[in-house]
Phi, psi and omega in degrees: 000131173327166117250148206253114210275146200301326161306292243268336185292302231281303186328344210262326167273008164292316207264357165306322205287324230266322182321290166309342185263324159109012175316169196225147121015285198269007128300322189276142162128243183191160188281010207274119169303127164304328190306317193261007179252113199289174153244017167295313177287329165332129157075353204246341212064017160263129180270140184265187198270118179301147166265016180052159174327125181306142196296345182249027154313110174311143147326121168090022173247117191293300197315325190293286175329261184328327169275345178265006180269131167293102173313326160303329197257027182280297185257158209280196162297337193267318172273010155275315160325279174328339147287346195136337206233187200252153160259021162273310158291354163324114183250107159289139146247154194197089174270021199058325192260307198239129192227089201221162175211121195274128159219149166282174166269161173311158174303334178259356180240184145319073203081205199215123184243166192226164216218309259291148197248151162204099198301340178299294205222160158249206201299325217246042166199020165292144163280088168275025177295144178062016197214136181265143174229120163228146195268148187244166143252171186199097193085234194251313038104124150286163175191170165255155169233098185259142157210125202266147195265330179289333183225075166267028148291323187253142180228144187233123178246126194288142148236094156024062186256348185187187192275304181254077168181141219219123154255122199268118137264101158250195211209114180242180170035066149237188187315297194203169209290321188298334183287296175326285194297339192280332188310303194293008152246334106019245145003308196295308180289310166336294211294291192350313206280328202213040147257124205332307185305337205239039170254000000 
């Protein structure tokens, strides 16, 4: 039997959830002009300049908000120390599916936490095949607590911002799933703070 190696399984449920939902190449992604994005910076561990909400964002429309959010500028430098992690190492990727942003940890902390944003479904169009869930709260925000039994270094908790629009916190490469999941909800509550739903 295959086994699916761990970057490549937790990926598999972004592109599941995208399959289910019928998103497309060109339905995927985020709403940011390319145009305004150096491409030097792509990929670099540099966050490149968000292009902020489209001047014709309704007040209160997350979905809108959130494709117009750079996933590197969600959270600030100080509550990325403060969880743990380096704000330096922040890696964007932009995969058409998956619109995310990575950093390692500090020399004194653990793993790798991920950011990912998705302005496209919300949680309850996730594909959770072969992946265990329970809904949690995380703040003020429903969510899942996804973990895989095949990889317990990782949690990954989906959060709510509306029924179709969604943020991913995970927690890769640490001791175990209970470490993983308490950092990514940790994490989960921060991100709250400075996501559309909680402006």
């Amino acid at each position: 039997m295959l086994r699916i190696g761990p970057a490549s399984r937790w990926a598999v449920v972004a592109l599941a959830a995208c399959t289910a939902s019928g998103c497309t190449q060109e339905s995927a992604g985020r709403a940011i002009d390319s145009t305004e994005i150096p491409e030097n910076t792509v990929g670099t561990g540099t966050p490149p300049a968000s292009a902020g909400p489209p001047a014709d964002t309704a007040p209160g429309d997350v979905g809108a908000e959130l494709a117009a959010t750079h996933p590197c500028e969600v959270l600030p430098e100080h509550e990325v120390t403060a969880l743990g992690f380096d704000p330096e190492s922040a890696h964007f990727d932009d995969f058409g599916i998956i619109y995310s942003c990575w950093y390692e940890s500090l020399p004194t902390g653990q793993g790798n936490l991920t950011l990912q944003l998705d302005a496209n479904k919300g949680v309850d169009s996730i594909n959770l095949t072969d992946f265990s869930a329970n809904e949690i709260q995380v703040g003020s925000l429903r969510a899942l607590r996804i973990t895989d039994d095949l990889d317990p270094r990782v949690c990954q908790v989906a959060l709510a911002l509306d029924e179709e629009v969604h943020v991913s916190v995970m927690v890769s490469f640490v001791e175990d799933t209970e470490e993983a999941c308490r950092l990514a909800v940790e994490a989960g509550v921060v991100a709250e703070r400075y996501l559309p739903s909680a402006r």
